[in-house]
N, C-alpha and C positions, 0 to 999 in steps of 0.2 A: 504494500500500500504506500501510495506517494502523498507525502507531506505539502508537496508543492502544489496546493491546489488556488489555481486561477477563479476567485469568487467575482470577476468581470464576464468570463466567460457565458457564464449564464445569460448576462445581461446583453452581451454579445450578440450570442445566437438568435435572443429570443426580438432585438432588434433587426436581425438581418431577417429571420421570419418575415416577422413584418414588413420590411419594405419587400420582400418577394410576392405578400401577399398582395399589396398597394400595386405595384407594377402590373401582374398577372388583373388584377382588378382593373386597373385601367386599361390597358391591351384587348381587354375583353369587349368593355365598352366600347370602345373606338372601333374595333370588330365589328358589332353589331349595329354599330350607329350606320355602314357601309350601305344602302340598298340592295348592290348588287351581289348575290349571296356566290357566284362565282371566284370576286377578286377580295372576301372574305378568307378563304383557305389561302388567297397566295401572294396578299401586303404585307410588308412587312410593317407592325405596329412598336420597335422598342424605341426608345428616347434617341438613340443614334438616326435611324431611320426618320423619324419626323423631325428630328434638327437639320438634317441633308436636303428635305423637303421644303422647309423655310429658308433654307437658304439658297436655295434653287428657284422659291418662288421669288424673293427679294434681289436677285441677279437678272432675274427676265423683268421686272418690274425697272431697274435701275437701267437693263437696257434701252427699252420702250420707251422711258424719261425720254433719254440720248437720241433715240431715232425720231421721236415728237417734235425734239429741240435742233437736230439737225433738219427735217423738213422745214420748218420755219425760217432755219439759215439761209435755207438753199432758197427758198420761195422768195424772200428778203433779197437776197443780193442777185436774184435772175428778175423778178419781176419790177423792180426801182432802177 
């Protein structure tokens, strides 16, 4: 029997439970919030995958600014 007992440990595990359960709980929801029950088996919903997405959609966004603000350029110094 070993003396060196970790009493964080407990508190440890019974935290990582918990956020496994909070994660699985939300993945779930986001899941089912989907309509289409086809591309529910094959999104990927973990916190990497929807940060990739916002930042995907924040890149096409910051494009579209740029090509809004260049047509205006180009329309400006072709049509004056």
């Amino acid at each position: 029997m070993s003396f060196n007992h970790d009493f964080n440990r407990n508190l440890n595990d019974r935290a990582k439970a918990q956020a496994e359960i909070q994660d699985f709980s939300r993945r779930e929801k986001n899941r089912m919030d989907l309509p289409d029950e086809s591309k529910r088996d094959h999104e990927d919903f973990s916190y990497a995958a929807q940060k990739r997405k916002r930042r995907l959609d924040k890149i096409i966004g910051i494009a579209a600014i740029f090509l809004v603000l260049y047509f205006v350029y180009w329309f400006l110094t072709n049509a004056l």
